[in-house]
TILO-102040 format. One record per residue (C-alpha): residue in three letters; x, y, z. Coordinates in nm, 2 decimals. Layout:
<pts>
PT code   east  north     up
PT  ALA      X      Y      Z
...
</pts>
This chain:
<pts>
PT code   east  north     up
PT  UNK   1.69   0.30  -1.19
PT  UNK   1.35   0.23  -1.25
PT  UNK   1.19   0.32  -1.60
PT  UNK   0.81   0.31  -1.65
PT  UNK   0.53   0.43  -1.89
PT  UNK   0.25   0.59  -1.74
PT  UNK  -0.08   0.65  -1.89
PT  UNK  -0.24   0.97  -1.73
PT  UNK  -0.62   1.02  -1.78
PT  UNK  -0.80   1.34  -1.76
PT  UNK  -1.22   1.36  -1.82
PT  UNK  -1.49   1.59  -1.80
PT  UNK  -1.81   1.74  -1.96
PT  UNK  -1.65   2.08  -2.01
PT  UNK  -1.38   2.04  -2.30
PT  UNK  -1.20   2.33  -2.20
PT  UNK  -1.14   2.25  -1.82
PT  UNK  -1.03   1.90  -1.94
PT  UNK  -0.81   1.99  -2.21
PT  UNK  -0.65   2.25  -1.96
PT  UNK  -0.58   2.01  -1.65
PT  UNK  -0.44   1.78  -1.89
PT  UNK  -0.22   2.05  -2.02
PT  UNK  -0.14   2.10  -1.63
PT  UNK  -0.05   1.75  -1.51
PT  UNK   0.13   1.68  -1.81
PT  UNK   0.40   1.98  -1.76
PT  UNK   0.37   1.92  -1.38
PT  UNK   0.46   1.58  -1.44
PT  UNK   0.71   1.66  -1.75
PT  UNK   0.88   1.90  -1.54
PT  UNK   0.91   1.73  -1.18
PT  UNK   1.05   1.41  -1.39
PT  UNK   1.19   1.51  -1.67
PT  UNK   0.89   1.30  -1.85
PT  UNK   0.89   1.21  -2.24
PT  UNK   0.53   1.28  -2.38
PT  UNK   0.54   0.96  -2.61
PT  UNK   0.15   0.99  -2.79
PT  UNK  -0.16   1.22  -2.67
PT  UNK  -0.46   1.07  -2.73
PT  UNK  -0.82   1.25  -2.76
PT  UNK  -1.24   1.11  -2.78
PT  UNK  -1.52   1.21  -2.73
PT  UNK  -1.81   0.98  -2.59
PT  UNK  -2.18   1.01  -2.53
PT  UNK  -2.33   0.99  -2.20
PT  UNK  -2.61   1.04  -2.04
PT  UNK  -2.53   1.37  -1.87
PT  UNK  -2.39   1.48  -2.24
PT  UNK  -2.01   1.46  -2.43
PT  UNK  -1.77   1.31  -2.21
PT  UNK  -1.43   1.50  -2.31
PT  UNK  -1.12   1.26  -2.28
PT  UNK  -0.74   1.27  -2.29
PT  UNK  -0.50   1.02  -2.28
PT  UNK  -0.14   1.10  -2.23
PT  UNK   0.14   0.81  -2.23
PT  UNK   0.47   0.94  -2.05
PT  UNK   0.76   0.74  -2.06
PT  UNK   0.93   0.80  -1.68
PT  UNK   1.26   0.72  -1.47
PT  UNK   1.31   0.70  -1.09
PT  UNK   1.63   0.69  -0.93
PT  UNK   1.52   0.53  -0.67
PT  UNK   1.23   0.30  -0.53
PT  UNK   1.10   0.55  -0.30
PT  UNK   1.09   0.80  -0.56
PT  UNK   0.88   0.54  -0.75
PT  UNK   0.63   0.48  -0.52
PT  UNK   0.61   0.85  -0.43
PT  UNK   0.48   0.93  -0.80
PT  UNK   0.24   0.63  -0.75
PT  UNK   0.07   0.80  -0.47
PT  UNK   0.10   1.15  -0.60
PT  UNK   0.03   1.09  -0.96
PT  UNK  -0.17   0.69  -0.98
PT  UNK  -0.26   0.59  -1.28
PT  UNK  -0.19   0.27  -1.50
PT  UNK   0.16   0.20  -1.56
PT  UNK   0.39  -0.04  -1.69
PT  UNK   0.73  -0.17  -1.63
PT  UNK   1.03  -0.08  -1.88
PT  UNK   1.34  -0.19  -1.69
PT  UNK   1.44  -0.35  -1.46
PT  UNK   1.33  -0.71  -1.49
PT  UNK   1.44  -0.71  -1.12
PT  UNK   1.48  -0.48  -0.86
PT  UNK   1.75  -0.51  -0.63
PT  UNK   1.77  -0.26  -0.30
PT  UNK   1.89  -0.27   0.03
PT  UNK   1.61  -0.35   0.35
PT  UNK   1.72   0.04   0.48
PT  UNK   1.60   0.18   0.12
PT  UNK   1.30  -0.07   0.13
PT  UNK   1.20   0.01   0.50
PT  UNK   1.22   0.35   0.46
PT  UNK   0.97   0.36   0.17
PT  UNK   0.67   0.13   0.34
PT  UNK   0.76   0.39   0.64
PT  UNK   0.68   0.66   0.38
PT  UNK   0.38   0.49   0.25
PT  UNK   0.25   0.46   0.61
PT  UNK   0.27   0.84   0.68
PT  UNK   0.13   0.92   0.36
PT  UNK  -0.16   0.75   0.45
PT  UNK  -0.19   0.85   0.82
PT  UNK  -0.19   1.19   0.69
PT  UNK  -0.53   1.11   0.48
PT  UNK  -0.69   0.98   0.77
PT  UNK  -0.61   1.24   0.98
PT  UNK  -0.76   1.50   0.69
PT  UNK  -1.04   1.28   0.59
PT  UNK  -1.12   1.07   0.88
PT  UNK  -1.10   0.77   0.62
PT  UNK  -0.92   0.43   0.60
PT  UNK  -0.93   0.09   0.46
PT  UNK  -1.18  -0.13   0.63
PT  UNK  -1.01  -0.48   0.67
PT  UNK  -1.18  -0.77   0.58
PT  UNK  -1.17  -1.01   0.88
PT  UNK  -1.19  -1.39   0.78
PT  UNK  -1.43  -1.61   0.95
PT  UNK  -1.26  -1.74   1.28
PT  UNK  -1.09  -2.13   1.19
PT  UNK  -1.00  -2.26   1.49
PT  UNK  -0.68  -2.03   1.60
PT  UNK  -0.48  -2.16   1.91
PT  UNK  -0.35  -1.82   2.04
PT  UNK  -0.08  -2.00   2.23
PT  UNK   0.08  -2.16   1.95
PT  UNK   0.08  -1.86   1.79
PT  UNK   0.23  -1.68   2.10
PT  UNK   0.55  -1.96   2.15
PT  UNK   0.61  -1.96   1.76
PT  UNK   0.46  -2.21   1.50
PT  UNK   0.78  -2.30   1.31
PT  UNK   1.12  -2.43   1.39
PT  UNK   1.44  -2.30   1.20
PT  UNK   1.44  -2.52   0.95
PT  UNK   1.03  -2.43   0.88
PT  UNK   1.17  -2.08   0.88
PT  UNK   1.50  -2.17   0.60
PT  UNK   1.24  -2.30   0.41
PT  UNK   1.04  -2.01   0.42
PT  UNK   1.31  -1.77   0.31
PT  UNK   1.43  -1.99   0.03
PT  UNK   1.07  -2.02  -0.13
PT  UNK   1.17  -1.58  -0.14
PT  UNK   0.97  -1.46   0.16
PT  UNK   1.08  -1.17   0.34
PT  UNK   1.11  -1.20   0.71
PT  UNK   0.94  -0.93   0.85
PT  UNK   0.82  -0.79   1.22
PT  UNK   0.56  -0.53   1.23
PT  UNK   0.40  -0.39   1.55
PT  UNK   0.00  -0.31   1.58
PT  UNK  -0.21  -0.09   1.78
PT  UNK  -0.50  -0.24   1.88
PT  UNK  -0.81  -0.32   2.15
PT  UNK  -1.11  -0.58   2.25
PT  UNK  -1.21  -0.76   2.44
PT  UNK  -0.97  -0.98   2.52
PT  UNK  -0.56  -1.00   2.49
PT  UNK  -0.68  -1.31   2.27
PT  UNK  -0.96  -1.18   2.07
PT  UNK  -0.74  -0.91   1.91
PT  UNK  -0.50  -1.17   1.84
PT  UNK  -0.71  -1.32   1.69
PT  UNK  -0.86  -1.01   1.45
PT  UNK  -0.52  -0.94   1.34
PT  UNK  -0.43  -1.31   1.29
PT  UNK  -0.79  -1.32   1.06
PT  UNK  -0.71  -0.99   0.87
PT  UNK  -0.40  -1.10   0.66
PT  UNK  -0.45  -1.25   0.35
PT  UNK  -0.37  -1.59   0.29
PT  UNK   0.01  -1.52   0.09
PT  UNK   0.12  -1.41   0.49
PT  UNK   0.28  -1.69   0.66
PT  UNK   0.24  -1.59   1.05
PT  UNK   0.51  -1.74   1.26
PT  UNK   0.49  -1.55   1.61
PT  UNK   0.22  -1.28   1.81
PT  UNK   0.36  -1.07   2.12
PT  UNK   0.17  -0.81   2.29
PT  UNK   0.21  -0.57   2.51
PT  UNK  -0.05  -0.40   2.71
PT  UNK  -0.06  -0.01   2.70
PT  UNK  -0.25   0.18   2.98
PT  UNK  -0.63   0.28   2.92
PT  UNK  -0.68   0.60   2.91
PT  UNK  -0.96   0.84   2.66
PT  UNK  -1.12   0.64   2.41
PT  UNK  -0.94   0.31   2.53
PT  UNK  -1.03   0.34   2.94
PT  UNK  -1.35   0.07   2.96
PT  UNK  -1.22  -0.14   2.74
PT  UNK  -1.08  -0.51   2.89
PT  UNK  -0.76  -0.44   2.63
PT  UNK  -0.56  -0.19   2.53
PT  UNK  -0.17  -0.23   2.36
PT  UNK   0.07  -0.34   2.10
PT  UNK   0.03  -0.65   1.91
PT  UNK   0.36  -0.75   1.75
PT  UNK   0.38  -1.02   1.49
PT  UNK   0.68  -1.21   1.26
PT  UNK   0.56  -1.26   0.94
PT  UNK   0.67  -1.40   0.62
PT  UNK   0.60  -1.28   0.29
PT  UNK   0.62  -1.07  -0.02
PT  UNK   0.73  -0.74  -0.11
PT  UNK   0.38  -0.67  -0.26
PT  UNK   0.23  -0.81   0.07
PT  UNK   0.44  -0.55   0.30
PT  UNK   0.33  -0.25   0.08
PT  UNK  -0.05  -0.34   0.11
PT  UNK  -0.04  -0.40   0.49
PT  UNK   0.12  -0.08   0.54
PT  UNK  -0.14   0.13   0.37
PT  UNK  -0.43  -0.10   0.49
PT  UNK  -0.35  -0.12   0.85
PT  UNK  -0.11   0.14   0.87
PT  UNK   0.17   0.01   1.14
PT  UNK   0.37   0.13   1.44
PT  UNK   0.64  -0.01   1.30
PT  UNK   0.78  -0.26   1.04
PT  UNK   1.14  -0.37   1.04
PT  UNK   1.27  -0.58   0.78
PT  UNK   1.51  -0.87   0.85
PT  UNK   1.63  -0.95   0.54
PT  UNK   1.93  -0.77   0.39
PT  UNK   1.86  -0.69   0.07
PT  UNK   1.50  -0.71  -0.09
PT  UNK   1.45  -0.85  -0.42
PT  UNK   1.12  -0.73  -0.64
PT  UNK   1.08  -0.91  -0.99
PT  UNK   0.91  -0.64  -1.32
PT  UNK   0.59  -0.75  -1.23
PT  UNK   0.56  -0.71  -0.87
PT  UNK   0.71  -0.38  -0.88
PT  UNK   0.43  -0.28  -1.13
PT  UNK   0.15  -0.45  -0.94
PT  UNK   0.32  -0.22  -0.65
PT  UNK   0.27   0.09  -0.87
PT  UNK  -0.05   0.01  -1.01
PT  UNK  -0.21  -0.11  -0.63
PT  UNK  -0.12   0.19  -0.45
PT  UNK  -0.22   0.43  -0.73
PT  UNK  -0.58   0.23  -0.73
PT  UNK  -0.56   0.26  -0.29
PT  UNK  -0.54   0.64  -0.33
PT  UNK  -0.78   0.64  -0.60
PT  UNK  -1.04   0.43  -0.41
PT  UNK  -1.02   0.64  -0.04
PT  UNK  -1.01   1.00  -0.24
PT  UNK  -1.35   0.89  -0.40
PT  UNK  -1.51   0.78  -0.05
PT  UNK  -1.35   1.11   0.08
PT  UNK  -1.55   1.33  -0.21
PT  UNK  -1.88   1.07  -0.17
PT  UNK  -1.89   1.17   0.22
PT  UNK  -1.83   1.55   0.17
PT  UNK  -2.13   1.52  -0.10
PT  UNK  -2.38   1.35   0.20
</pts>
């Protein structure tokens, strides 16, 4: 079980609407949750367009699962804190089945909103693509690895360019720097629609090793075919699980304001 408090936010010019929509999403929450309303807080602040109306509700919340965790993240994001546990201990089914439900959740905002995370691609450093292709580390690289409390992880990409080598490349440049890359397959995919001039077309596949927090944000960021999870059993320390909580509630936040900025131009 996972126990949280969650601090939900509603503001607005018009007092009524906000007081009412925090009345809504209070009981929505209270009742999908069983929430306890622990404090209601209420100001009022000047600004420029006149009083700014706001209400502050803490909740005190318990999941029965991770997946139900994360689910009220992307439904209801807001700040939050960790209660209990000081570790999370799941299985790699519960955990793969979540990121797979974080994936969807966020193909289904592109497909309504035509919006995604830009990735930042890092400035190219020298990559030998064939190294990458026959593996960079040896077993005992990869014991290491596991016993500093990465996860290993394969995930499959869908990508184009070029060149077999320049995508490899992209992808390789678009993980942060806490994602240990050990291996890059690909397969080429026939060209056809959008994909038919270009030199190529298919699936990048790549073993990783890294963090829980690091598999949720490359889900939602560059939204995999797939992700499977070698590891048995996933481990997730207080914090992590709250920085889990807390990033994909700001991800949703951050893509449903470009979505309302690009309907407004």
């Amino acid at each position: 079980m996972i126990e949280i408090i969650s601090y939900q936010e509603v503001k607005g010019n018009n007092k009524d609407i906000v007081n009412n929509e925090f009345e809504k999403l209070l009981n929505e929450i209270k009742n999908k949750y069983n929430a306890e309303i622990l404090s209601v807080d209420y100001e009022e602040e000047d600004g420029k367009e006149g009083i700014l109306y706001i209400k502050v509700g803490e909740l005190k919340i318990t999941f029965n699962s991770f997946l139900e965790y994360v689910d009220f993240c992307l439904n209801y994001g807001a700040d939050l804190d960790i209660v209990s546990p000081s570790k999370l201990k799941i299985s790699s089914k519960e955990f793969g089945e979540t990121v797979a439900h974080i994936i969807e959740f966020f193909k289904r905002f592109y497909e309504k909103y035509n919006i995604m995370f830009n990735v930042h691609i890092k400035e190219e450093d020298n990559i030998n693509v064939e190294e990458y292709k026959n593996g960079i580390y040896d077993e005992d690289d990869i014991f290491a690895l596991q016993e500093e409390g990465l996860i290993k992880v394969k995930a499959v990409f869908e990508g184009f360019g070029s060149s077999e080598d320049e995508v490899i490349k992209k992808v390789l440049l678009s993980f942060g720097d806490n994602i240990v890359v050990n291996k890059v397959i690909t397969k080429p995919l026939e060209k056809e629609g959008n994909y038919k001039n270009v030199n190529f077309y298919g699936l990048i596949a790549v073993e990783i090793f890294c963090k829980p927090f690091d598999i949720v944000e490359m889900a939602y960021k560059f939204l995999p075919v797939v992700i499977s999870i070698e590891d048995r059993y996933i481990e997730i320390d207080g914090l992590e699980l709250q920085d889990i909580g807390n990033d994909l509630g700001g991800a949703v936040f951050e893509l449903t304001h470009a979505a309302v900025m690009k309907n407004l131009n």
